[in-house]
N, C-alpha and C positions, 0 to 999 in steps of 0.2 A: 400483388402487382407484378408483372410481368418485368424482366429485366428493361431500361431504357436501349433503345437503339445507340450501337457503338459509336456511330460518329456523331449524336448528340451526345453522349458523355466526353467524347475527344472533343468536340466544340465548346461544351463548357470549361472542360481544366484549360483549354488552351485562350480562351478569355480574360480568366477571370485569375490564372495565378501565374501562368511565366510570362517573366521567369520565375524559377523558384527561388532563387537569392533576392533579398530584399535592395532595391537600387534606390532606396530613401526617399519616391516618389511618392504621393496619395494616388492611390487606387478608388475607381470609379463605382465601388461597391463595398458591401460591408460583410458580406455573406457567400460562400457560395453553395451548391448542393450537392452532401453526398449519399448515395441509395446503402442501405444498410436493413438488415434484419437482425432485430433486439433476442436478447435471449430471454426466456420466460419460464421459468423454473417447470419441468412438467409438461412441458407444451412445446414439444419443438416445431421446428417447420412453421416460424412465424413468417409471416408477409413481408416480404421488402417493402421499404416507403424510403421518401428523400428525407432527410434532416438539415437543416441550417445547420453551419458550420462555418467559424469563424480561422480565419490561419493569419498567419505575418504579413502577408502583401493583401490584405484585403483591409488592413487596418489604418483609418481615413489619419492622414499627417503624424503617422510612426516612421521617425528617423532612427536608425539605428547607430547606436554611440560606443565609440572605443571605451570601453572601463579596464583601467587596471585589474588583476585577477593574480591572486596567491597560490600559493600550492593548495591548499584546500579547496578553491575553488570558489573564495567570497572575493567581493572587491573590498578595493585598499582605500576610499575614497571616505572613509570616516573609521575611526578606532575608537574601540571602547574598552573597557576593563579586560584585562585578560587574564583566563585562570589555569593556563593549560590545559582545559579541556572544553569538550563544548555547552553552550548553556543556550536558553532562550531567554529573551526581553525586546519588550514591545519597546520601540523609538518614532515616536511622531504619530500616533496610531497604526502603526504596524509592526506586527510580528517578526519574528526574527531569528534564527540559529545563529550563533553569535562564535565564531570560531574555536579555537587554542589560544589562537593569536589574537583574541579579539575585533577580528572583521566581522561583517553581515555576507552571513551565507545562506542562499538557497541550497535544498537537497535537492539533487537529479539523480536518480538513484536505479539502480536495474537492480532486482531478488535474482535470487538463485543463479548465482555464480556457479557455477557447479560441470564439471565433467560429466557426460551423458553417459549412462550403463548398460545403452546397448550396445548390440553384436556389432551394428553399425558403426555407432557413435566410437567406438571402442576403437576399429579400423582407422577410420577416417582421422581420429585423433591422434592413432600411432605413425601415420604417415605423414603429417603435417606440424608436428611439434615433436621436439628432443624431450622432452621432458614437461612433468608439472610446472619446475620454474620456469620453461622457454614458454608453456601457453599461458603463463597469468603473466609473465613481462609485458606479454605482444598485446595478451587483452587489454590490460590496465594503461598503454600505450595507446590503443583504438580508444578506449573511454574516454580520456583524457580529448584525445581529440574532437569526439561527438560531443564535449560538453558534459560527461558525465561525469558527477564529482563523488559518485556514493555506491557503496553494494549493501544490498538488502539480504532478505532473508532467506532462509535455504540456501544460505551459500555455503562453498569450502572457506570457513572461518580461517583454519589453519593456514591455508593456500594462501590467504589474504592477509592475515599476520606476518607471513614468513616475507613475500614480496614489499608490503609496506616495511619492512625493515630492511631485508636486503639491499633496497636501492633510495632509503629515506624518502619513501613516497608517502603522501598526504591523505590517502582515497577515505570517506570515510566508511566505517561496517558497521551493523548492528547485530546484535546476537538476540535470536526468538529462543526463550526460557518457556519449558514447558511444566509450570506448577500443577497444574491439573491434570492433564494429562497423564501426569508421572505418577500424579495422587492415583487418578484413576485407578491405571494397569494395575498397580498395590491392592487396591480397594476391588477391581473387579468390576465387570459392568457396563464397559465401555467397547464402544466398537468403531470401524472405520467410518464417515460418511465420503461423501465427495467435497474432498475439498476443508473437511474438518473431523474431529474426536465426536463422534455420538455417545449419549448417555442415558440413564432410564432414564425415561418419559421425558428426557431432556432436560434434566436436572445436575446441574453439577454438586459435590460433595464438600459444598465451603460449610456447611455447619457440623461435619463431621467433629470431634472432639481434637482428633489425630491428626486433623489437616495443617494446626498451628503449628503443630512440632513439626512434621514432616517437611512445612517449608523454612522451618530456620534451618534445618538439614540442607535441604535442596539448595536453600540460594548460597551456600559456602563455594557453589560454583563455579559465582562472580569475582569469586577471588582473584582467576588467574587472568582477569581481566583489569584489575582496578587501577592499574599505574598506566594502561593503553589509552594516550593521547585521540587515538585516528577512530578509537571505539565512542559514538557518537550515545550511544545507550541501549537498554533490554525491553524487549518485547518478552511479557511474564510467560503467552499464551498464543493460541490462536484463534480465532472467531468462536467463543465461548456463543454457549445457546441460551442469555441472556433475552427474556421477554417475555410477552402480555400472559404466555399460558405458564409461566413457570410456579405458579401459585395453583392452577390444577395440577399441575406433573408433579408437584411435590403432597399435595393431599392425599392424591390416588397410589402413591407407593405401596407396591403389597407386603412391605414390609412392615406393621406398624409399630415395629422398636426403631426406625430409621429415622436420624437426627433430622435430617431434612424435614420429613414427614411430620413430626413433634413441633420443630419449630415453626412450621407454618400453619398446625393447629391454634397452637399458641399464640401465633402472633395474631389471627382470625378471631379469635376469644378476646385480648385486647384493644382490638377496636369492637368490639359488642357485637359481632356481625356472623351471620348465619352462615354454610355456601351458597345458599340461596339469594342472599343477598350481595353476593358479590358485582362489584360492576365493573365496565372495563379502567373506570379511575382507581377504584383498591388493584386487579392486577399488574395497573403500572407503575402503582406505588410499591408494592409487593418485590416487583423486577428491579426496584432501584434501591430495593433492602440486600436482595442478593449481591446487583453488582458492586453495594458498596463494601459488604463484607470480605467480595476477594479482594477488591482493589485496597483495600486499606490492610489485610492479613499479607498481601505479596508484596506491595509496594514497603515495607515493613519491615518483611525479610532481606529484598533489599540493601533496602539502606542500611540495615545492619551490620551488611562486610560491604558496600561499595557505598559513598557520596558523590564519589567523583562525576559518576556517567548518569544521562538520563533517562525516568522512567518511562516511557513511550506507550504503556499499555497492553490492550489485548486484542486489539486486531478487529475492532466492533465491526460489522456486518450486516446485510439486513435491513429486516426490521429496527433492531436496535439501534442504527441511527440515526434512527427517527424519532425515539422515545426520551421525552427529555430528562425520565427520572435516570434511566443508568447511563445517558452521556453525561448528566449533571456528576452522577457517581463517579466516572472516571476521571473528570475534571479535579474533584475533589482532593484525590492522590496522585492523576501523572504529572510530569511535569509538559507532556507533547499528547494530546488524546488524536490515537491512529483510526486510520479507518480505511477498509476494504470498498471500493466503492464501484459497484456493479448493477446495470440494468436501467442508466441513463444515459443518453449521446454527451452530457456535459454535466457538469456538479452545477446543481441546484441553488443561486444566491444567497434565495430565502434560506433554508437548510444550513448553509454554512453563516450566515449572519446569527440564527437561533444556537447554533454549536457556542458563536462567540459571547453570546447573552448568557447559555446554561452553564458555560465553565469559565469565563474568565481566561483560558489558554489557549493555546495556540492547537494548530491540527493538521497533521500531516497523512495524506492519500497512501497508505500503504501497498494496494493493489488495485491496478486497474488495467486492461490493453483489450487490444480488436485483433481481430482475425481477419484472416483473408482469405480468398477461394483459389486467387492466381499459384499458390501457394503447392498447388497439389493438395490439400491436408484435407479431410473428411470434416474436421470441425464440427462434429458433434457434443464433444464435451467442453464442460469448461463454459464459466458465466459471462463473458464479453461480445460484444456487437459483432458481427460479420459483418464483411464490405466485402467489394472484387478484385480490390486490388491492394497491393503493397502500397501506392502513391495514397489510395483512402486510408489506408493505416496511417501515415505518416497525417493526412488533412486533419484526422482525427485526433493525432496525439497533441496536434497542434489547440484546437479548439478545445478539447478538456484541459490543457494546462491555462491557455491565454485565462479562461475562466477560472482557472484558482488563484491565478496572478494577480486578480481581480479586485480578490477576496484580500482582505488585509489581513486574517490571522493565518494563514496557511503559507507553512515554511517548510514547504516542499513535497514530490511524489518519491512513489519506488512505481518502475514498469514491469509488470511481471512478465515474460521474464527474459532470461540472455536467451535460452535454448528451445525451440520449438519440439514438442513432445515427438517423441516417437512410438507408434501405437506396436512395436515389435519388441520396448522395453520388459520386463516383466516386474512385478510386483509395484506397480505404479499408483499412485494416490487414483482414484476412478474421474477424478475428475482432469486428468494429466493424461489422455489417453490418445489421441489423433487429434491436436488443434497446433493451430499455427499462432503462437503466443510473442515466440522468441523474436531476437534483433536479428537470431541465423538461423538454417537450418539447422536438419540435423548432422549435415554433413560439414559445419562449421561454416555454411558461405554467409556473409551480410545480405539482409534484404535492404539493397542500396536505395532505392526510392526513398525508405521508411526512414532510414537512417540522416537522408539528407535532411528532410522536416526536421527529425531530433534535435539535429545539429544547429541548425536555424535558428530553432525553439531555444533549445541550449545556451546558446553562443551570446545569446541575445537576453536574457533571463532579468537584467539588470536594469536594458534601458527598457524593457515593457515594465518592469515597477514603475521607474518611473514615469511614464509614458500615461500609466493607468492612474498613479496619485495624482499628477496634474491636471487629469481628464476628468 
């Protein structure tokens, strides 16, 4: 499809959404359009098409309500137990992050806090900030105001400990633990993909003999986190290669002393069943043997040296979550089952309603954002929708949250991420390479259109709960 004619796109935003502040009237629509190209693993250069897409002033008798709001970021408008740290529980049929202090908090969360490493980013940073602590004051200062209450993953952990104390600020972190991973490099095997840890045949090494000791080793890591109030909890991993072919990848090993390999003879021999007779209901039952054995060997280690904080998972992706045997598995040990969620204009109802049937818990969107073309950036890499502009980024951020808002067990996202890739960095994950991801460039500036929807989105997070429970 051919781009739309410019002043039919300017004729629609300017129908159908300003102003962009919500001035507490009903709007004469419920939808409006934005043009976007999906991304498809392998297949670039998809077709632009329009998408329905839901925002704040499109939402038929949504008033927007003053709530009280704490340092953390929950409202004050009902208390419950408090344990100093944070927990979830469901209240009225909905889910819920449940503060320090015991309030109901949403995460709004942005990954990769983090200083950029190029030549650029490196410039631009020495010239605009005195120091590490003058750019996380001023960041954690902008957050705060856009509505952000959380930093995710890939962040400067340190940077963010150091400021949450220095100035008893509330933000909350999570820290990504890399059990496999870590196993991996040890064991051999493993290589980079885009975006995640590759492994033979895509096999991870949780039946190894070594892998139990290794991670009551590893999680003593947690230690120097377990008295941190504003540390929210541990992601074990990242987008583990969890699914339907893991039961060939572990047959076909050429190694056949390989524990993996043994155990999924074995288990094959126990149900009486041939390769031949494999079908795709044993490989998913197969996929939801593996994912329980890490999830209950790390969540485990764990809780060994920390109780406090909670166990968030591994970052499901894919296929996988869509497979109800290993989100049932993850259910089983996290206390919050995460999820990456790429290659939809909006999360899936059905999908998240089966999340809440297969586990019982709650679930929060760990990675998700759009790119943009206005951007300058190539956006080539990297799994998120393309649009034309910063203002579609923001229509967008708006319509994937309104729709988790939705959802009654989903307590909260992370946007990936603060900083737009720079393809001049070196040694860059490949799939980190020219895309326009970030709230800034690379030269530190906000993309303020984006920023403003956030804020909206944001600011607002409390009365669309409500808004939607009474709807």
């Amino acid at each position: 499809m051919k781009f739309l004619p410019k002043f039919v796109l300017i004729l629609c935003v300017a129908f159908f959404v300003l102003p962009l502040q919500s001035t507490g009237q009903t709007q004469s629509c419920s939808t409006i359009k934005v043009e976007a190209r999906k991304w498809v693993k392998d297949k670039p250069n998809q077709a632009w098409a329009l998408f329905d897409t839901q925002i704040i002033d499109s939402l038929k008798y949504f008033k927007p309500a003053k709530v009280k709001i704490n340092a953390y970021g929950s409202k004050q408008t009902e208390r419950l137990k408090a344990t100093g740290f944070y927990r979830v529980e469901k209240v009225n049929k909905r889910w819920w992050v449940v503060d320090p202090e015991g309030y109901l908090n949403i995460q709004r969360v942005v990954n990769a806090l983090r200083q950029g490493t190029s030549e650029k980013n490196i410039q631009t940073f020495d010239s605009m900030y005195k120091s590490t602590e003058d750019w996380t004051n001023r960041t954690y200062q902008q957050f705060a105001d856009f509505g952000f209450n959380g930093i995710g993953s890939w962040s400067d952990t340190e940077a963010v400990q150091a400021e949450n104390k220095r100035n008893n600020t509330k933000m909350s972190y999570s820290v990504t633990l890399n059990f496999m991973s870590s196993y991996g490099k040890k064991h051999g095997g493993t290589y980079q993909l885009p975006g995640n840890i590759g492994y033979p045949h895509q096999c991870i090494f949780v039946f190894d003999k070594e892998f139990v000791p290794f991670c009551d080793e590893y999680a003593k890591i947690v230690l120097s986190y377990k008295d941190d109030s504003n540390l929210i909890g541990f992601f074990s991993d990242n987008e583990l290669p969890f699914g339907s072919g893991n039961l060939q990848g572990y047959l076909t090993l050429t190694d056949s002393t390989d524990a993996g390999r043994i155990f999924a003879q074995n288990w094959l021999k126990s149900k009486k069943l041939t390769v031949s007779q494999i079908t795709d209901n044993v490989r998913e039952e197969f996929a939801g043997v593996v994912a329980d054995y890490y999830y209950r060997i790390v969540s485990a280690a764990i809780r060994k040296f920390d109780k406090n904080h909670l166990y968030l998972g591994s970052r499901l992706h894919g296929s996988p979550k869509h497979t109800e045997s290993i989100v049932r598995a993850a259910g089983k040990y996290c206390d919050v089952v995460s999820i990456n969620y790429y290659g939809s204009w909006g999360p899936d109802p059905i999908l998240m309603k089966e999340w809440d049937k297969w586990t019982g818990k709650p679930f929060m969107i760990t990675e998700f954002y759009t790119k943009a073309m206005d951007s300058g950036m190539a956006n080539t890499t990297g799994a998120g929708f393309t649009v034309h502009t910063q203002q579609d980024r923001g229509f967008a951020y708006q319509h994937f949250c309104l729709g988790l808002l939705q959802s009654k067990n989903c307590v909260g996202w992370h946007w990936f991420r603060y900083q737009d890739n720079d393809p001049s960095a070196k040694g860059v994950d490949p799939s980190n390479l020219d895309s326009n991801k970030g709230l800034l460039n690379t030269e530190y500036q906000w993309y303020k259109p984006l920023i403003k929807c956030m804020k909206q989105l944001n600011e607002n997070v409390y009365s669309l709960v409500d808004y939607y429970d009474k709807n």
